[in-house]
N, C-alpha and C positions, 0 to 999 in steps of 0.2 A: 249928167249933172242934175237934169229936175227929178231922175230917176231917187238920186241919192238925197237929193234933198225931201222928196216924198215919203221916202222912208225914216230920214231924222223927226219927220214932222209927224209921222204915223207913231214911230217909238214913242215919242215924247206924250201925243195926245194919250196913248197908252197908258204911258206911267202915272200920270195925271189924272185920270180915271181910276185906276189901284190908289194912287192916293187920298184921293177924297172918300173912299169907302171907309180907309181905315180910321176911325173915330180915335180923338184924342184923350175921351173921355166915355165913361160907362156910369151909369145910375146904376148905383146902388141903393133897395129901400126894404123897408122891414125889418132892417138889421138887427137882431136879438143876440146876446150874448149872457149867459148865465150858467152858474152851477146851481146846482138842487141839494137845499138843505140837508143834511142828514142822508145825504148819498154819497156815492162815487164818481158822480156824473155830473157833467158841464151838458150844451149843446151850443149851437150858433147854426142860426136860420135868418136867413137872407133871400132877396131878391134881385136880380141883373137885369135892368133895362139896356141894351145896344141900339134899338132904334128903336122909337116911339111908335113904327106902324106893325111891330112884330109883337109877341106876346114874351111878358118877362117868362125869366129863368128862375126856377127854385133850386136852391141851393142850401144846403145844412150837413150839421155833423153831428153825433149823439156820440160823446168821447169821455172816456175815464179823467177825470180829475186832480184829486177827488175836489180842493174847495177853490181852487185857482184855477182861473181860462185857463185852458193850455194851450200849449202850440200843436198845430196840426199843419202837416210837410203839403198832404196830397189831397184836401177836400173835393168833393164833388159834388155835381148840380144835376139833381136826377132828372130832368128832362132838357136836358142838354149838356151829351157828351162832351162837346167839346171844351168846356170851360175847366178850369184845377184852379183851386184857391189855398191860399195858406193864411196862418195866425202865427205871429213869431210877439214871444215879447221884446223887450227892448228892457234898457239897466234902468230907467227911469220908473219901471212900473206901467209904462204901455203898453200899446201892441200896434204890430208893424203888418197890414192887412194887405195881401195881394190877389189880384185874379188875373191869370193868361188866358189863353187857348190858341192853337198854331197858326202860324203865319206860313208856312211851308212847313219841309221835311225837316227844314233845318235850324228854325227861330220860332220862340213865340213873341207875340204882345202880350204885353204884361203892364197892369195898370196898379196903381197902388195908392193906400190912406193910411195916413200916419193915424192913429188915435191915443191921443193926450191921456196922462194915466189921472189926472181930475173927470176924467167921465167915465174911470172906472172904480165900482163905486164895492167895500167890503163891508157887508150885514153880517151883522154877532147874531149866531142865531144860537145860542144858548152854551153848548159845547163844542161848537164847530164856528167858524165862519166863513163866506164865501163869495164870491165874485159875483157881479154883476156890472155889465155895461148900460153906463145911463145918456150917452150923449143921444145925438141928433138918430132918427131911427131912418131918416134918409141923408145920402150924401155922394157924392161924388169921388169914384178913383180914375187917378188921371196917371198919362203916361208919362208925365215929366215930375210927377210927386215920387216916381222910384227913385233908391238911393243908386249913383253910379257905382258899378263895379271896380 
């Protein structure tokens, strides 16, 4: 009996430990989003905070256009493999911003920011126009801002 109860009590401080590592929330800051005038080119550059005593993540994409962000499935953060981000629009005129990286073999975490299509903003630049995102250039994706499946 204290054998089994030593071991409910070992599992649990366990799991309990796995769970306070795993942040419910990720800083995101430098957020940039833009197409380039008279190109065929967007990008979006960013930075990953996970915990304040580790050094952020850079993260960007240099992706064809041509005057509208586009969506991109599979972004990556050159110095840290571990992360995948995407850009999906939304019928509104926004975009629906996510970043993961594996929780096992089997699941990621996956945190997410809605962004409002008022902060993103269309310049007439002569005979072209194009995108750009003007909100907050730091903010917060959180695990519970995902839509459920």
């Amino acid at each position: 009996m204290k054998v089994s109860a030593l071991i409910a009590f070992a599992v649990s401080a366990s799991a309990a430990t796995i769970q306070s590592r795993q942040a419910l929330n990720l800083g995101i800051g430098k957020f940039h989003a833009d197409c380039i005038p008279h190109s065929t080119y967007c990008s979006y550059d960013f930075t990953v905070t996970s915990d304040p005593v580790l050094p952020e993540s850079h993260c960007n994409a240099f992706i064809q256009g041509p005057d509208q962000l586009p969506s991109i499935s599979e972004g990556s953060c050159r110095d840290n493999a571990a992360y995948t981000w995407s850009v999906t629009d939304k019928e509104d005129g926004g975009l629906d911003f996510a970043i993961w990286y594996p929780f096992n073999s089997r699941s990621n975490i996956t945190y997410c920011h809605s962004i409002p299509a008022s902060q993103i903003n269309t310049e007439n630049n002569g005979t072209v126009q194009t995108e750009h995102y003007k909100g907050p250039v730091n903010f917060t994706a959180a695990v519970f801002d995902c839509p459920s499946a």
